[in-house]
C-alpha positions as CSV (number, residue, x, y, z in Angstrom):
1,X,145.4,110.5,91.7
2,X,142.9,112.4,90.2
3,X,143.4,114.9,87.2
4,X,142.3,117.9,88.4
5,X,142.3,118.9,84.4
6,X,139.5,116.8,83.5
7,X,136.5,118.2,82.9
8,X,133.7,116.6,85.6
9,X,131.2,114.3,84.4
10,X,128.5,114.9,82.9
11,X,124.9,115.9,84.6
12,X,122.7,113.0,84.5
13,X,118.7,114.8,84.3
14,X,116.8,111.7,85.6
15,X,113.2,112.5,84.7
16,X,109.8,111.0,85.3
17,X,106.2,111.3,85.9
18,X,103.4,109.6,86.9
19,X,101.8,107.6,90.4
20,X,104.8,105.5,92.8
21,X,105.6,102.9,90.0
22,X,106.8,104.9,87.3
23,X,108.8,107.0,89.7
24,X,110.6,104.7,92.3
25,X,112.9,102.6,89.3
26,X,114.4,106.0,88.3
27,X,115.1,107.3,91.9
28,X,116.7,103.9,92.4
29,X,118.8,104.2,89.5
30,X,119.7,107.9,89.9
31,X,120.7,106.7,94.1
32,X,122.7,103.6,92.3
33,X,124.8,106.6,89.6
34,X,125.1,108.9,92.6
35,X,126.6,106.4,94.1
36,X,129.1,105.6,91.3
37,X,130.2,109.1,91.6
38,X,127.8,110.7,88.5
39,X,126.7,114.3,89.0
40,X,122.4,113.5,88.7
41,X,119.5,115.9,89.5
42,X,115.9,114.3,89.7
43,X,112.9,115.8,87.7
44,X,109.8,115.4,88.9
45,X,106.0,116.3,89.0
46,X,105.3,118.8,91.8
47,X,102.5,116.6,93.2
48,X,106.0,114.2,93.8
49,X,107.9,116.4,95.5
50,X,107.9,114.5,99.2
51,X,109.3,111.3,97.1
52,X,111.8,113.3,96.0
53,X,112.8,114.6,99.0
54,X,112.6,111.4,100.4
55,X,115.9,110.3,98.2
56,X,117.9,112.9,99.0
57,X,119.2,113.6,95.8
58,X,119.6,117.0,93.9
59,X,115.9,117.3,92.5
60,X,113.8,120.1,90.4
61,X,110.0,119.9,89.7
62,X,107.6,121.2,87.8
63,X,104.1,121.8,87.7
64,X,102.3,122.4,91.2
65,X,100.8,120.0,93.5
66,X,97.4,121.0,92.9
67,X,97.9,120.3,89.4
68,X,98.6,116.8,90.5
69,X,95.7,116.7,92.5
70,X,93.5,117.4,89.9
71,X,94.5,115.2,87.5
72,X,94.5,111.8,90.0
73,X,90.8,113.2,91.0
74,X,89.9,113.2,87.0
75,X,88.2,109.9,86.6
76,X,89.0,109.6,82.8
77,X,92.6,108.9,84.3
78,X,91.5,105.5,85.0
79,X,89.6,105.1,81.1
80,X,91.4,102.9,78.7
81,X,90.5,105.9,76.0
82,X,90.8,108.6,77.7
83,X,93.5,108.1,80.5
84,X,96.8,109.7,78.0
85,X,94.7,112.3,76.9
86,X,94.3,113.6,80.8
87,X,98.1,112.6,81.2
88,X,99.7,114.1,78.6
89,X,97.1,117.8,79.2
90,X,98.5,117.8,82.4
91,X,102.6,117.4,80.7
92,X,101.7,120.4,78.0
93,X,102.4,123.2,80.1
94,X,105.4,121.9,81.2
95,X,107.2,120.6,78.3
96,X,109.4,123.4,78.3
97,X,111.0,122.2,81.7
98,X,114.4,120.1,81.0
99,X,115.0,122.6,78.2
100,X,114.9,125.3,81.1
101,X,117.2,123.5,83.2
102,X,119.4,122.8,80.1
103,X,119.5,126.3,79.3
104,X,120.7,127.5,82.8
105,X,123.7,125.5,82.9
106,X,126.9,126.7,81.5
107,X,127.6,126.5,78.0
108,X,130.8,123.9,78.9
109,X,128.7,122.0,81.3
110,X,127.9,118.3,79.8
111,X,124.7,116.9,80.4
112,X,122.9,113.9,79.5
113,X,118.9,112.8,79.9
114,X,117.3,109.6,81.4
115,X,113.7,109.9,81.1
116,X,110.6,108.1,81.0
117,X,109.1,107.5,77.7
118,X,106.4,109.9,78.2
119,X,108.9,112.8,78.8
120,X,110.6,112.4,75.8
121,X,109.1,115.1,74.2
122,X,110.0,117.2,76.8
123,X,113.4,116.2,76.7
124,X,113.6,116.4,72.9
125,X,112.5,120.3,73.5
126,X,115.8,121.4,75.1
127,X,117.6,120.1,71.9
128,X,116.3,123.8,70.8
129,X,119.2,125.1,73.1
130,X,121.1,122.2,72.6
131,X,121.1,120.1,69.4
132,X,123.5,117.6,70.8
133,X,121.7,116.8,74.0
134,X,122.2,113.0,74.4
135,X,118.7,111.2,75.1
136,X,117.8,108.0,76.7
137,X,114.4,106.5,77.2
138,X,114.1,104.2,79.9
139,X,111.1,101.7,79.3
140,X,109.6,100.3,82.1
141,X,107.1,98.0,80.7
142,X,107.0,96.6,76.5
143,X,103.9,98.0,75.9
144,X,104.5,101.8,74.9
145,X,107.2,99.6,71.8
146,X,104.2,99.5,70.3
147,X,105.9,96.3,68.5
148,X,103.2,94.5,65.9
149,X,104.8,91.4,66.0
150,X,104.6,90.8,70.2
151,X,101.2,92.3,70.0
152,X,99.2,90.9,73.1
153,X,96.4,93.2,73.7
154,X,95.2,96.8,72.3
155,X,93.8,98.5,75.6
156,X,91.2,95.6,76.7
157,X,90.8,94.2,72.9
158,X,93.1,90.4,72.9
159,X,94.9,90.4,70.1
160,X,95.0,86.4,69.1
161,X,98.3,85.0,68.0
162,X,96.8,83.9,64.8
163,X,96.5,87.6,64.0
164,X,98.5,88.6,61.1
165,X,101.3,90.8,61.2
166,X,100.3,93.2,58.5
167,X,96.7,93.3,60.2
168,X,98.7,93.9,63.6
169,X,100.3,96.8,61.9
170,X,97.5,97.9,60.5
171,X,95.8,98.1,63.6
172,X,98.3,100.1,65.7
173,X,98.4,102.9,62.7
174,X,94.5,103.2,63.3
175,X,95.2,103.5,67.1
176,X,97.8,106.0,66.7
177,X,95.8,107.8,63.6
178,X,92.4,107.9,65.5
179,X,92.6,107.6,69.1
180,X,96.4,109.1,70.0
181,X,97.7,111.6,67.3
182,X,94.3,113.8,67.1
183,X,94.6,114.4,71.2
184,X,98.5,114.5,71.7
185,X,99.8,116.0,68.7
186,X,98.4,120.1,69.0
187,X,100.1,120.0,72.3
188,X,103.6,118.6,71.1
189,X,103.7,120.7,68.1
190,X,102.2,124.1,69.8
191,X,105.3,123.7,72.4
192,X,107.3,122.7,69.3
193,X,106.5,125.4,67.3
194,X,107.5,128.1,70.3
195,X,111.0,127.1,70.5
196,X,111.4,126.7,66.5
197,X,111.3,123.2,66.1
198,X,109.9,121.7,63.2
199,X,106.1,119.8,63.9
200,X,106.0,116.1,64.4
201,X,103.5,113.7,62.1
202,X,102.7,110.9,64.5
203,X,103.2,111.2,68.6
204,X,104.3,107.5,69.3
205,X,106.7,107.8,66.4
206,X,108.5,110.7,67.7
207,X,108.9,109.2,70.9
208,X,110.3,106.2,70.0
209,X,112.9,107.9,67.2
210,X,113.8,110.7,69.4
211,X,116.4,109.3,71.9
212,X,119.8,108.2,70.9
213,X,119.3,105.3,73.3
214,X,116.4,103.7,74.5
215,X,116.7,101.0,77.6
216,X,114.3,97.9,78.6
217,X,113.9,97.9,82.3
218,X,112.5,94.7,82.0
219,X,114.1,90.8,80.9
220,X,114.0,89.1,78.0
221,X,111.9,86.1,79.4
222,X,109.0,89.1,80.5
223,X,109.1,90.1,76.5
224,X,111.6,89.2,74.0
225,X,113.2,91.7,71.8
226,X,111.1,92.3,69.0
227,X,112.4,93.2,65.2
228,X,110.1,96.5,65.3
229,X,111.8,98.1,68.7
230,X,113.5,101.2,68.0
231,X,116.9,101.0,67.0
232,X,120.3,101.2,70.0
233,X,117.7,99.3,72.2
234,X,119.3,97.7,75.0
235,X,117.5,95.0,77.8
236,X,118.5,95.3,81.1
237,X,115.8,94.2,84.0
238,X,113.5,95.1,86.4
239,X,114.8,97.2,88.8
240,X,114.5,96.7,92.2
241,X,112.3,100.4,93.8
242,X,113.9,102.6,95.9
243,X,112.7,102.4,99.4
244,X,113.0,105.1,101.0
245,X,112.9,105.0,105.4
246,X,113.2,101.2,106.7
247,X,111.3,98.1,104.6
248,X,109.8,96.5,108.1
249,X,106.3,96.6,108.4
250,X,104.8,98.5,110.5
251,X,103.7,97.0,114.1
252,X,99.9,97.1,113.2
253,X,100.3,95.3,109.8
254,X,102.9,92.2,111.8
255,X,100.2,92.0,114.5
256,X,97.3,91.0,111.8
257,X,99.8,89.1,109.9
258,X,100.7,87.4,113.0
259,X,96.8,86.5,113.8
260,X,96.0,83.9,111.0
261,X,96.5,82.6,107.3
262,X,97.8,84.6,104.7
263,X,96.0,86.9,103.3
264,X,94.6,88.3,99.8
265,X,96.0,91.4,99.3
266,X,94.1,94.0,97.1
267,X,95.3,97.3,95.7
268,X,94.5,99.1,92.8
269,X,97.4,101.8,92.6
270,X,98.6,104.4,94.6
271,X,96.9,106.5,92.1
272,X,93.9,105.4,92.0
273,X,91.4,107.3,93.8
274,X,87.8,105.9,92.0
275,X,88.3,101.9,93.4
276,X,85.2,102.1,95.6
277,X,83.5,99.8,93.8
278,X,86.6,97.4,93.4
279,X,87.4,97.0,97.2
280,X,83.4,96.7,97.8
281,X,83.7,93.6,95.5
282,X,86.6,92.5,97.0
283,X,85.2,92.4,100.3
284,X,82.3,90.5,99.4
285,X,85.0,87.9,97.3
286,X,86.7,87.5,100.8
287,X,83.1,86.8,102.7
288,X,82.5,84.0,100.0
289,X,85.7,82.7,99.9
290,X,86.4,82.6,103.7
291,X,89.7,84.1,103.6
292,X,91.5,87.2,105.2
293,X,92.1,90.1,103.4
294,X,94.7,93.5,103.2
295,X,93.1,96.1,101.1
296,X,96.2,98.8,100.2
297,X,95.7,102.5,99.3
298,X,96.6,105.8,100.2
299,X,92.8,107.3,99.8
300,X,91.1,105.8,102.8
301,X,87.4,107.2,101.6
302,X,87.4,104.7,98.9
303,X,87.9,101.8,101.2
304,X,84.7,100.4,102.8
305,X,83.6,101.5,106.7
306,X,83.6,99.0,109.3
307,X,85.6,96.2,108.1
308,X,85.2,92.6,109.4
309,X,88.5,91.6,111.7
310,X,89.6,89.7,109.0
311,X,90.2,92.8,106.8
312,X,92.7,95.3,107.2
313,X,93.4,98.4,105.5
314,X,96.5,99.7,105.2
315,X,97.8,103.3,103.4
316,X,101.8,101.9,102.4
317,X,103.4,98.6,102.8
318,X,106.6,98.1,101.7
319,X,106.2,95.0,99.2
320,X,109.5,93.7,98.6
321,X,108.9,92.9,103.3
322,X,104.7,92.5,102.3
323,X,104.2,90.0,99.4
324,X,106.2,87.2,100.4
325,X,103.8,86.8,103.7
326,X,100.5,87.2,101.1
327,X,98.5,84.0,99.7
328,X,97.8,85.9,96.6
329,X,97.9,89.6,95.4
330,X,94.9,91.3,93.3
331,X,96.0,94.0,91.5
332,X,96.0,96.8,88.3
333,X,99.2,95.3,86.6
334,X,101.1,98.2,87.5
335,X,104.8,97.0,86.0
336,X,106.2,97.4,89.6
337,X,103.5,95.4,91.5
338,X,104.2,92.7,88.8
339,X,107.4,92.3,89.5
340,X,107.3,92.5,93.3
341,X,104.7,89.7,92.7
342,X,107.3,87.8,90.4
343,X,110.0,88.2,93.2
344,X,107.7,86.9,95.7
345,X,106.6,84.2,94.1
346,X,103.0,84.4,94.4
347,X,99.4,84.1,92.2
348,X,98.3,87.4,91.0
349,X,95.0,88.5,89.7
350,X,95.4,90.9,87.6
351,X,92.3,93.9,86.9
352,X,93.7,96.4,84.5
353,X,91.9,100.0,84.0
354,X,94.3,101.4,81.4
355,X,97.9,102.1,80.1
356,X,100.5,98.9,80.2
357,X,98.3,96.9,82.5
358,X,96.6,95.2,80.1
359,X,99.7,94.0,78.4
360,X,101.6,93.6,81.9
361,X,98.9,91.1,82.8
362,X,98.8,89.1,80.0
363,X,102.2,88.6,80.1
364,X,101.6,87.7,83.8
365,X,99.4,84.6,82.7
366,X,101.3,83.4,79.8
367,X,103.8,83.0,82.4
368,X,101.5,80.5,84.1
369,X,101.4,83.1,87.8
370,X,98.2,84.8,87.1
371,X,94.9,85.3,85.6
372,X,93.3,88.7,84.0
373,X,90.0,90.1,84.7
374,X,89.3,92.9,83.2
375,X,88.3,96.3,85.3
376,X,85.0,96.8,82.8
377,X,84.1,93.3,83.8
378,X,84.6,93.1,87.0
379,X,82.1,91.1,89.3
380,X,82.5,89.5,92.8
381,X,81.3,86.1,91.2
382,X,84.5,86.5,88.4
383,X,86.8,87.6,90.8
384,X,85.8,84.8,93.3
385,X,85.8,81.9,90.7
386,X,89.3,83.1,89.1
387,X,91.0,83.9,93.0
388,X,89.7,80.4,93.4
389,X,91.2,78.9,91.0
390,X,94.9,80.4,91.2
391,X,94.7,79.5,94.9
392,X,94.3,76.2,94.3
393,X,95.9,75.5,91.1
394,X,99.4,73.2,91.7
395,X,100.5,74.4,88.3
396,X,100.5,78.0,89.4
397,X,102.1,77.3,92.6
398,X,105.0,75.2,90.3
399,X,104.9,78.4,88.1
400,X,105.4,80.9,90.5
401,X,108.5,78.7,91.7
402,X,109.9,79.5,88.4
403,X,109.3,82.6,87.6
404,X,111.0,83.9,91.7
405,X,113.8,81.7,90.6
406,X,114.4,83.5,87.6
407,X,114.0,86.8,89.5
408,X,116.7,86.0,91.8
409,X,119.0,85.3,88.8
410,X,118.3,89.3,87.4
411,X,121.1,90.9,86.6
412,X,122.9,92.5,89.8
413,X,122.6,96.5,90.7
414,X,125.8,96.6,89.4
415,X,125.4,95.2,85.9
416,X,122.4,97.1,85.6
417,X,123.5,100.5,86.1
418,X,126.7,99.0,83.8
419,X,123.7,99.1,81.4
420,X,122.6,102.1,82.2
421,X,126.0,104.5,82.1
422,X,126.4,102.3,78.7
423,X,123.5,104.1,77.0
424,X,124.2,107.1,78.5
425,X,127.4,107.0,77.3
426,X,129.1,108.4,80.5
């Protein structure tokens, strides 16, 4: 029997921004600690509000929808240089929004915070109202570690493995010094400064140090733990995204897959709104190659008119029902298409713009699955060679055995969220 004289659990503020693959793991892992009886309430961009809906948990937002809007039509979004600049202007008006929720809950009322990495700040804000306010970063991909030591790739630059470590550390300080504390930092420490906090010296540092817990979201054989990760790490795995409504396809997509040989499937992000030139490529890649194509994304206008009838477009598949049916996948290196790709066992080609992709991909071919072309070089006559080649490539195939296997031995739901109430403490 219950004692009624316990105080209730504590509020779990999941929190996360950005396109369908940084917010899916979170909503699945707030469903999984709903389920387990924890008290959670979602925080999200306002442009994200019908995903939120769509899990039916407690949610707040911030920001509007036409905020959202603007940013995903800002083509700097998609520029290795300039894509956390146009991320992170879009956070700075909001930075004050878990400490508002924080501050409207009663002064007896426990809470805790699961956030993406890039709303640490944010979270570390409300610590104005509440100095003890427990943090955990959830990582979805290595690359925001920052470790020197498991250093693959700086943007599009290929870090060899001959590199050494103090020139790897040397080169991440001139990265942070030039390229990410001058844009990022007069926003932190303006919001900072408001609520009487004291100014932070470098942006990546205080994201990393912040949180009394940080979390891998990703396994040990996708990246190793590394000397240089922040201290009460732990490494869970990839979570499996929430899929909100039923996982079949729908009847149009069965039909098509129904009509021939597996197809290539292309898709650049749901984000991505500036891929004309990518799925014009891509269809050429397909003439020259003589095989059937899926081209995936939201924003239609991008997609070419008139496609041949062995080209589809399509706004949403569910992947975890679509990959397994695809010869290949071509895609940005978002962490969640990576791992779909891993669970389906298939060659990917990977064409990253900016952000984790580059590393995600990498990591995707020192695996053996995949190959990495990068967006600034992309060409039909790259992409048809290096399609060709994965397609045909026994080793890939044997590969991509493996690496499915070792998805299906990930840690269960259960395990994982054992992870997760661990570094939350709850």
């Amino acid at each position: 029997m219950a004692d009624d004289n316990l105080p209730p659990s504590p509020l779990v503020i999941i929190a996360s921004s950005g396109t369908g693959g940084d917010m899916q793991p979170f909503i699945a892992l707030a469903q999984g600690l709903q389920q387990r009886g924890r008290r959670v309430l979602l925080l999200v961009p306002g442009w994200q509000e019908a995903v939120a809906q769509a899990s039916k948990l407690p949610y707040r937002t911030f920001g509007s929808a036409e905020e959202g809007q603007a940013m995903l039509g800002n083509p700097g979004l998609w520029d290795e240089r300039k894509g956390w600049g146009v991320v992170w202007n879009g956070l700075v008006p909001h930075l004050g929004a878990v400490r508002d929720i924080v501050q409207g809950l009663p002064d007896d009322e426990a809470c805790v915070v699961l956030c993406h990495p890039i709303l640490v700040p944010m979270a570390a804000l409300a610590r104005s109202v509440r100095p003890d306010l427990r943090i955990v970063a959830a990582y979805l991909a290595p690359s925001n570690l920052c470790s020197s030591h498991d250093f693959l790739t700086a943007g599009s630059l290929r870090i060899p493995a001959w590199v050494p470590l103090a020139w790897r550390q040397a080169l991440w300080r001139m990265i942070h010094r030039a390229m990410i504390d001058p844009v990022l930092l007069p926003g932190l420490n303006g919001a900072r400064a408001q609520h009487g906090l004291p100014p932070e010296a470098h942006f990546f540092g205080h994201m990393l140090a912040a949180p009394d817990a940080s979390l891998g979201l990703f396994p040990a054989w996708f990246a190793a733990p590394q000397a240089d990760w922040p201290p009460h790490f732990a490494q869970a795995d990839f979570t499996a995204a929430a899929m909100p409504g039923a996982a079949a396809l729908p009847p149009e997509l069965e039909r098509f897959l129904g009509e021939g040989k597996p197809p290539i499937v292309f898709t650049p992000g749901t984000g991505h709104q500036h891929a004309q030139r990518y799925f014009s490529i891509a269809l050429d890649v397909l003439r020259r190659l003589g095989r059937r194509g899926l081209f995936l994304t939201p924003h239609a206008a991008q997609v070419p008119q008139h496609l041949p009838a062995g080209v589809l477009w399509q706004a949403h598949a569910p992947f975890a029902a679509l990959l397994p049916r695809m010869a290949a996948v071509v895609h940005h290196g978002g962490i969640g298409t990576s791992a779909d790709a891993f669970r389906a066992g298939i060659p990917q080609l990977i064409v990253p713009f900016a952000y984790d992709q580059f590393d995600n991909g990498w990591r995707a071919k020192r695996l053996g699955v995949g190959e990495v072309l990068l967006a600034k070089r992309l060409s039909a006559g790259r992409m048809q060679r290096q399609l060709a080649r994965l397609l045909a490539a026994p080793e890939v195939r044997l590969a991509c055995g493996e690496v499915a296997r070792r998805m299906g031995q990930g840690l269960e739901s259960a395990r994982l969220l054992d992870h997760v109430e661990a570094a939350l403490a709850v």
